[in-house]
C-alpha positions in Angstrom: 101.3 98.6 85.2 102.8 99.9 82.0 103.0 103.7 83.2 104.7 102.6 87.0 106.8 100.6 85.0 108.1 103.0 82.6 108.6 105.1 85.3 110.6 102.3 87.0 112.7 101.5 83.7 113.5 105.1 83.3 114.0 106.1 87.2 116.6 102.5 87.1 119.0 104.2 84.1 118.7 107.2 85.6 119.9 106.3 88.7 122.6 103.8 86.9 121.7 100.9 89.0 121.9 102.6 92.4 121.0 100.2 95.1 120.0 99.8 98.6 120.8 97.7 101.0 119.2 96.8 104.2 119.0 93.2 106.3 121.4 91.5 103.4 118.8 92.5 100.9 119.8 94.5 98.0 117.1 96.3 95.9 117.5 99.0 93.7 116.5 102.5 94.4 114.2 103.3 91.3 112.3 100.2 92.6 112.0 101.8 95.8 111.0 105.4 95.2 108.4 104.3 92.3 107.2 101.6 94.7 106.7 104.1 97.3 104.6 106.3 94.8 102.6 103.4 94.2 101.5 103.3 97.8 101.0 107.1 98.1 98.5 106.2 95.5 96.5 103.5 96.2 96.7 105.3 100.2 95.0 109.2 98.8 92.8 106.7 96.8 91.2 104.9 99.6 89.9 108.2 101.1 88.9 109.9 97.6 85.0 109.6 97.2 84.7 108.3 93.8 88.1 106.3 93.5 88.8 103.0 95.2 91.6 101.5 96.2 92.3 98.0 95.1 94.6 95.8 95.8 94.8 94.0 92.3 95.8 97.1 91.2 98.5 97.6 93.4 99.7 93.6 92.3 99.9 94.7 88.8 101.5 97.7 89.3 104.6 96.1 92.0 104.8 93.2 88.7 105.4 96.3 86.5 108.1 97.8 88.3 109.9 94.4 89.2 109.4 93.8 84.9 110.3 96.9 84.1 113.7 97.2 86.5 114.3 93.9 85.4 114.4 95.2 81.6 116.4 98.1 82.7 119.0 96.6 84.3 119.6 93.8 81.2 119.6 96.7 79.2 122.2 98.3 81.2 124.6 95.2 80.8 124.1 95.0 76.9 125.0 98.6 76.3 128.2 98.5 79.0 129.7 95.1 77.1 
C-alpha cells in the first residue's frame, strides 16, 4: 500500500494533475498508470510458483493510490494558493 502510493503521490505532481476523461468520468493519470502496474502485478503473480496473487492485496494497494492521489492533489492546492 505505502510503496503503490508513494508511487501514486509522486507520479500525481509529476504529472501536475493531468487527468483523464472517459464516459463523464474524470480520473487522474498517475492514478491510472500506477493502477495499471498494480494489475501487471498481482497478473505475473498468479502464474509465479511460489507467489500468490491475492486480492486483499490488490484492495489495499487501489486504497493506497486513491490516499495517496488524494494527498497529492491537496497538496498541490496549498502550494499554488
Amino acid at each position: 500500500m505505502l510503496l503503490l502510493g508513494i508511487a501514486a503521490y509522486l507520479s500525481h505532481q509529476e504529472l501536475r494533475k493531468s487527468k483523464f476523461d472517459m464516459l463523464n468520468i474524470t480520473i487522474p493519470l498517475a492514478r491510472l498508470i500506477v493502477f495499471g502496474t498494480c494489475i501487471f502485478d498481482e497478473i505475473t503473480q498468479f502464474f509465479e510458483p511460489y507467489r500468490s496473487a491475492d486480492i486483499t492485496d490488490l484492495a489495499a494497494h487501489i486504497l493506497g493510490i486513491i490516499v495517496f492521489t488524494r494527498l497529492a492533489e491537496k497538496f498541490l492546492e496549498s502550494v499554488h494558493e
